[in-house]
C-alpha positions in Angstrom: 130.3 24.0 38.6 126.7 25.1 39.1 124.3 25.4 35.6 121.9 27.4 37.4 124.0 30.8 36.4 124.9 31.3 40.1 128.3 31.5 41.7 128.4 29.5 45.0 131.1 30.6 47.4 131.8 28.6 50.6 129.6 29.3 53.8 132.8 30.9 55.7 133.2 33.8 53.1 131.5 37.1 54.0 129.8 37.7 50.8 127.8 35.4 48.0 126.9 36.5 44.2 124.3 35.3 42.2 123.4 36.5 38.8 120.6 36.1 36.9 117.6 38.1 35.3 116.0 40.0 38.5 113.4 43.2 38.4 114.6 45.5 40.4 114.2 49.8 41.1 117.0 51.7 41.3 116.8 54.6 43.0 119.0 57.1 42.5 120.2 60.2 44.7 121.0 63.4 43.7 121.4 65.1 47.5 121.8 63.6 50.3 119.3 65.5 52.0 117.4 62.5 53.8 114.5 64.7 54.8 114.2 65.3 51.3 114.6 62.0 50.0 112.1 60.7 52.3 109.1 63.7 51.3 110.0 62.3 48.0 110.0 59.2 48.8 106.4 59.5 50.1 105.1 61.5 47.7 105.5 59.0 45.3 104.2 56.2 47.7 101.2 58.5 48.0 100.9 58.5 44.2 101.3 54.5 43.8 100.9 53.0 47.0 102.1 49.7 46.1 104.9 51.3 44.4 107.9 49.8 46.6 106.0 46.5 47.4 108.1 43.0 47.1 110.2 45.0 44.9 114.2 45.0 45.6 115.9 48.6 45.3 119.5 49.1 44.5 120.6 52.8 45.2 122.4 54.7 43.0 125.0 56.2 44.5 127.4 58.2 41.7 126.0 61.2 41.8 126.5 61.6 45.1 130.1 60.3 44.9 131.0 62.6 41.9 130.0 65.6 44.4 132.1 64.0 46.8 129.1 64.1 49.3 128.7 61.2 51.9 125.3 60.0 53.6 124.0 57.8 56.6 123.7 54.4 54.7 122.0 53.1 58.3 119.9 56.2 57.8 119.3 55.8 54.4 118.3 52.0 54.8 115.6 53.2 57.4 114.4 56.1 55.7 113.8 53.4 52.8 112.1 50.9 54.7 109.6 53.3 55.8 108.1 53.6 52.9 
């Protein structure tokens, strides 16, 4: 049993957790409008431009889900990466 905190799965399995303290942003959508989430998205990179820099995101998703509204995740992904 690993003491590092991880769990260690076998390298045929699809997926691998690890825990552990991380910093991360969430981001978390209210529309999913992606022209609007990217001028916000950039406004706030204007503000702070090293605001997204080496820093993991996880996105938020509920609202979106309690609204029963879907989105682009592939779209999504690049609209994040642009900034």
């Amino acid at each position: 049993m690993p003491t590092d905190g991880a769990v260690h799965v076998s390298s045929n399995n699809a997926v691998e957790l690890k825990g552990g303290m991380y910093t991360f942003l969430s981001l978390r959508l209210h529309t999913n409008d992606l022209d609007l989430i990217d001028a916000q998205l950039a406004d706030k990179v204007n503000q702070a431009p090293a605001f997204f820099d080496a820093t993991p995101v996880v996105v938020d998703l509920s609202v979106l889900e309690e609204r029963e509204q879907t989105l682009d995740g592939a779209a999504l992904l690049a609209c994040v990466r642009r900034h």
